[in-house]
N, CA, C and O atoms as CSV, one atom per row, in Angstrom:
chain,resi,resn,atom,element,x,y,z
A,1,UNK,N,N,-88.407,-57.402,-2.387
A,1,UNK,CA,C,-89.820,-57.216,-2.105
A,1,UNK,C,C,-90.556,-57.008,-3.417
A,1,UNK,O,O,-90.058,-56.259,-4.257
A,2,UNK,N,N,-91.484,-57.502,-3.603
A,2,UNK,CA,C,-92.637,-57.870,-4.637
A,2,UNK,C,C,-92.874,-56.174,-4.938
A,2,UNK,O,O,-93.022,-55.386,-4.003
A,3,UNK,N,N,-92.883,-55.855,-6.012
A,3,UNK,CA,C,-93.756,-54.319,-6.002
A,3,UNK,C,C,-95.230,-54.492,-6.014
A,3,UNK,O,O,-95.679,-55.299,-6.828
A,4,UNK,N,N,-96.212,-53.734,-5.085
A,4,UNK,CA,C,-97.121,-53.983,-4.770
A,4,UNK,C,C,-97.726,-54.881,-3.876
A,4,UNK,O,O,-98.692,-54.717,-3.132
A,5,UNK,N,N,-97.002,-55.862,-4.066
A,5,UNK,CA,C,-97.746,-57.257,-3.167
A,5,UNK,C,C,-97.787,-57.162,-1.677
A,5,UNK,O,O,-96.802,-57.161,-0.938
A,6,UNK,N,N,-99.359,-57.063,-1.231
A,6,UNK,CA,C,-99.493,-56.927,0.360
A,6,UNK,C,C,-100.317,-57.833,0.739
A,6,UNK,O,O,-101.473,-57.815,0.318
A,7,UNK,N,N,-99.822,-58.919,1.715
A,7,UNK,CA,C,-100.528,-59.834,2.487
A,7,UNK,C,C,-101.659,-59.360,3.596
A,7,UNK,O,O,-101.476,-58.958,4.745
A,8,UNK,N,N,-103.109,-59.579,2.730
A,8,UNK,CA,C,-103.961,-59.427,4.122
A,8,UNK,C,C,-103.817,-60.146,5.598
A,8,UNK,O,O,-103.608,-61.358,5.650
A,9,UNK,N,N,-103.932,-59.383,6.753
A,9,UNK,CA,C,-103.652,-59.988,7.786
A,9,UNK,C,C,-104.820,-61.170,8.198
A,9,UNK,O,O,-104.772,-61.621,9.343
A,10,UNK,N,N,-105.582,-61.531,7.512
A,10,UNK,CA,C,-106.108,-62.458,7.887
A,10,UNK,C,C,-105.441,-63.800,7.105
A,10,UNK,O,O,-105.468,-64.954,7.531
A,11,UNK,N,N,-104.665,-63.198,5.491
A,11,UNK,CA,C,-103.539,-64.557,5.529
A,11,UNK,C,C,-102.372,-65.002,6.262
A,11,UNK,O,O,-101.645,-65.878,5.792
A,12,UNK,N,N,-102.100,-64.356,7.593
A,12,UNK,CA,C,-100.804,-64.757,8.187
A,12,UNK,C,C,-101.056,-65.946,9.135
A,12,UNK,O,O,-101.690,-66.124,10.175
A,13,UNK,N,N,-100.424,-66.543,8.468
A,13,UNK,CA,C,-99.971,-67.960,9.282
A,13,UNK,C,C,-98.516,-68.443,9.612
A,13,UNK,O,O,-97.514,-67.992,9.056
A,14,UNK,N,N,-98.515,-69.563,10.733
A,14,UNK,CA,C,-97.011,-69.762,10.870
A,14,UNK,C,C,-96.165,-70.805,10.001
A,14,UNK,O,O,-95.079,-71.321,10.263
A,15,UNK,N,N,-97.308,-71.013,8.466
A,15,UNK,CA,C,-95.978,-71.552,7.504
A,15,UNK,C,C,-94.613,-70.789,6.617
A,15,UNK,O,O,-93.775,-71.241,5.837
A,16,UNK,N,N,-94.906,-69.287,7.234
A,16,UNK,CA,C,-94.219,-68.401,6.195
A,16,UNK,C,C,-93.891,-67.770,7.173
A,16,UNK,O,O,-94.627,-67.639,8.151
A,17,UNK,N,N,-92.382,-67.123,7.044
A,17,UNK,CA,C,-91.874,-66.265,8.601
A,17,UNK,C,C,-91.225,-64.407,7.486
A,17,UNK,O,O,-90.450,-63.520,7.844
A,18,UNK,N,N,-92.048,-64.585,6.139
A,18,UNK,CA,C,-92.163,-63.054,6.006
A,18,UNK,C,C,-93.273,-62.840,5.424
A,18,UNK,O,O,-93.934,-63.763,4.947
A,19,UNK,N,N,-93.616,-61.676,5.381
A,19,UNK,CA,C,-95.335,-61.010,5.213
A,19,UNK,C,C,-95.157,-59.379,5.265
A,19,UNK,O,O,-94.483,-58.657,6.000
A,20,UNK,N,N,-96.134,-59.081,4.066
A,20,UNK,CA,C,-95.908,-57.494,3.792
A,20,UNK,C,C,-97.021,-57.341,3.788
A,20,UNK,O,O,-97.810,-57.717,2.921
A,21,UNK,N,N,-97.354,-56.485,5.237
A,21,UNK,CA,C,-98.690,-55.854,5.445
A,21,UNK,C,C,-98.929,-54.423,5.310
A,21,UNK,O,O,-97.908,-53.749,5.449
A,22,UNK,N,N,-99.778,-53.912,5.125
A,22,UNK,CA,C,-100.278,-52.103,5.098
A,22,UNK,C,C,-101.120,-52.398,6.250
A,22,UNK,O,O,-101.776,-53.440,6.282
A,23,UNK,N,N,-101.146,-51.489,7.266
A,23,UNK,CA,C,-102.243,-51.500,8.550
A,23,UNK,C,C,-102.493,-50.901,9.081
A,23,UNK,O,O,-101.410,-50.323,9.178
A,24,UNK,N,N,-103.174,-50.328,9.730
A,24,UNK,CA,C,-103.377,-48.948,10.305
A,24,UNK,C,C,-103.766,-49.546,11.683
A,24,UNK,O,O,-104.726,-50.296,11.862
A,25,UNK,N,N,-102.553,-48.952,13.013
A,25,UNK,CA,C,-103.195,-49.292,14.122
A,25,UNK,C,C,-104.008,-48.439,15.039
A,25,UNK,O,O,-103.842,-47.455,15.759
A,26,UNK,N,N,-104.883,-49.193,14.717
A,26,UNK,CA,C,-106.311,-48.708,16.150
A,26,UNK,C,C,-106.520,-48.408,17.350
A,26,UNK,O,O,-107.248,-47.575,17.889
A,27,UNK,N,N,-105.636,-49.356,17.814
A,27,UNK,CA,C,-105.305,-49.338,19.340
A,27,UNK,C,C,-104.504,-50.112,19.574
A,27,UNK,O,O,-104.562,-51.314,19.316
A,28,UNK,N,N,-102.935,-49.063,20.524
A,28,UNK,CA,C,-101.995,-49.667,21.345
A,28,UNK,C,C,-101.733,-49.271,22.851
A,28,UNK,O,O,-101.620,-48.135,23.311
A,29,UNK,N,N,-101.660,-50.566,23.551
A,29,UNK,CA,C,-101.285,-50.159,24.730
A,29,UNK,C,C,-99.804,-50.926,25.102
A,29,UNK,O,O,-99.465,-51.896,24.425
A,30,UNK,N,N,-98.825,-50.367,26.372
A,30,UNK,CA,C,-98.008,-51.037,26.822
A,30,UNK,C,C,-98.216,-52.188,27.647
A,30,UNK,O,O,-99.370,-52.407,28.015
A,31,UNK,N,N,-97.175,-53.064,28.048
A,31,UNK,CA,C,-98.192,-54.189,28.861
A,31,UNK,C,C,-97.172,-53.760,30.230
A,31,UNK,O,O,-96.243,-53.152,29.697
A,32,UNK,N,N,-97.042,-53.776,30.980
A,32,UNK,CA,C,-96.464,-53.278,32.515
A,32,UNK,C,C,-95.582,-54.679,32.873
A,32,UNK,O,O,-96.318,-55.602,32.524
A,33,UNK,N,N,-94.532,-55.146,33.328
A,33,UNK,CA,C,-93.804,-56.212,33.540
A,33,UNK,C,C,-94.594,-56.639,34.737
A,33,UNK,O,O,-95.176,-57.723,34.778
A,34,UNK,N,N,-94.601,-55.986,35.463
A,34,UNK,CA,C,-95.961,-56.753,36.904
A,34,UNK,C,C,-96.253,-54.730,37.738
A,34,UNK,O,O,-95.450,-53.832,37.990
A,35,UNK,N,N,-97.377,-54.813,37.847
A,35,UNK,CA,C,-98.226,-54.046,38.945
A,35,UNK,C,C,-97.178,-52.827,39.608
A,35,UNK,O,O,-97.161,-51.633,39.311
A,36,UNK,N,N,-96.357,-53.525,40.560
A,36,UNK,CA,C,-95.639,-52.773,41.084
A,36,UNK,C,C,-94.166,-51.673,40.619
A,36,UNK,O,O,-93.695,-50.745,41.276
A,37,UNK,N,N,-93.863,-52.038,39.698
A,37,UNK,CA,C,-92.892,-51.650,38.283
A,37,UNK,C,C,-93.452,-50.519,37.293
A,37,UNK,O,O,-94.619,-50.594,36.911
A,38,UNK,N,N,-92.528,-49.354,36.832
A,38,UNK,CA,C,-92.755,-48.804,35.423
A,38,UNK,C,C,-92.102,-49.174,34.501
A,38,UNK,O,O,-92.210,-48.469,33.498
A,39,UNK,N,N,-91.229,-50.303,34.408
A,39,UNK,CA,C,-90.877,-51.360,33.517
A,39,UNK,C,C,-92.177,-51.841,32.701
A,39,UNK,O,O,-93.241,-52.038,33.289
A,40,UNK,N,N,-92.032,-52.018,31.314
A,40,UNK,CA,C,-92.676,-52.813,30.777
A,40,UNK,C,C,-92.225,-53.974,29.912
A,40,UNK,O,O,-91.069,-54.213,29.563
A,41,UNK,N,N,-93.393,-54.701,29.604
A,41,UNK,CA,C,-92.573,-56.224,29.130
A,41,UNK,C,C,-92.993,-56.138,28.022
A,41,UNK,O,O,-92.378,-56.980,27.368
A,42,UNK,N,N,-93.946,-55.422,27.159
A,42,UNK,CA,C,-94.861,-55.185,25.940
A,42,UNK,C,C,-95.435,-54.693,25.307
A,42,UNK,O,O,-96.065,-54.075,26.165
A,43,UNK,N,N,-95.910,-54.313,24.264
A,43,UNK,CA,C,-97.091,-53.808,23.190
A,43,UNK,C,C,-97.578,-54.214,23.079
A,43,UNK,O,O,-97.116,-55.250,22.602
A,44,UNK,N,N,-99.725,-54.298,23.286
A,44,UNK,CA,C,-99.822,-54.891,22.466
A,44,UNK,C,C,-100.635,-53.551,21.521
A,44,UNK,O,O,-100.783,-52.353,21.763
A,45,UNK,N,N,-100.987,-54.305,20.533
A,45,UNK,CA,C,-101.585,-53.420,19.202
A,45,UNK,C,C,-102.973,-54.204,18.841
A,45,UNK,O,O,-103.096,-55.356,19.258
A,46,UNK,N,N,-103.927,-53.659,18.144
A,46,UNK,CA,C,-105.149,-53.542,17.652
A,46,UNK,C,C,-104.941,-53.419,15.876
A,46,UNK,O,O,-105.090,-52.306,15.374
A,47,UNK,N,N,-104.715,-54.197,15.293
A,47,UNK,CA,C,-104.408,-53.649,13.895
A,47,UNK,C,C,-106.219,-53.929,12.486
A,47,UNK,O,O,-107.145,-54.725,12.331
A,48,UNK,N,N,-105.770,-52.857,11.966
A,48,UNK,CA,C,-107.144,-52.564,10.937
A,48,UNK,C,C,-106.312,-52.969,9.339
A,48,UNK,O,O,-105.336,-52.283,9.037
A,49,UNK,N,N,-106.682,-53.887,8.564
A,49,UNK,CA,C,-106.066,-53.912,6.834
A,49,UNK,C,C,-107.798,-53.093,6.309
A,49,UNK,O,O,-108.845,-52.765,6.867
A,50,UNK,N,N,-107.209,-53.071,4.928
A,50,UNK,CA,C,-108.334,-52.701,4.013
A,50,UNK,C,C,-109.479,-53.844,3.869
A,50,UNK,O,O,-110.675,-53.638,3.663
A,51,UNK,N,N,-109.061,-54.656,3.970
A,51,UNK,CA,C,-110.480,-55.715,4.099
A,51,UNK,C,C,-111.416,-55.986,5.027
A,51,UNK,O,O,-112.361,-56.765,4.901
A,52,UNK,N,N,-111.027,-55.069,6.332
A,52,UNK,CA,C,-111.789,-54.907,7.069
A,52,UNK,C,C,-113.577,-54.126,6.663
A,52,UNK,O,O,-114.737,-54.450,6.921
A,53,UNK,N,N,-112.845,-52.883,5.848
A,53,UNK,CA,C,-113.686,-52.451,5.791
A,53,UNK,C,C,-115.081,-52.693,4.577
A,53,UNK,O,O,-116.108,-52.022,4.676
C-alpha cells in the first residue's frame, strides 16, 4: 500500500478491483431478506470522503 495515497470515491470505477478510501459513514441500514424474516440479505451504507465537503 502506497503511503498516503487515498482514492476519492468519486474515482472508483470498475477498471481497477483495489482502492484505498478514508470515509466516514453517514448512514447504514440492514436490508431484510424479504418482509416476513429477521434474516437479512444486506448493508447498505451512505458514505461521506473529504471532497464532499
Amino acid at each position: 500500500m502506497a503511503a498516503g495515497r487515498v482514492d476519492p470515491i468519486s474515482a472508483i470505477n470498475p477498471t481497477k478491483t483495489d482502492w484505498i478510501i478514508k470515509v466516514r459513514v453517514v448512514r447504514i441500514w440492514l436490508m431484510p431478506a424479504s418482509p416476513s424474516t429477521s434474516s437479512y440479505h444486506g448493508i447498505k451504507m451512505v458514505l461521506c470522503d473529504s471532497e464532499i465537503l
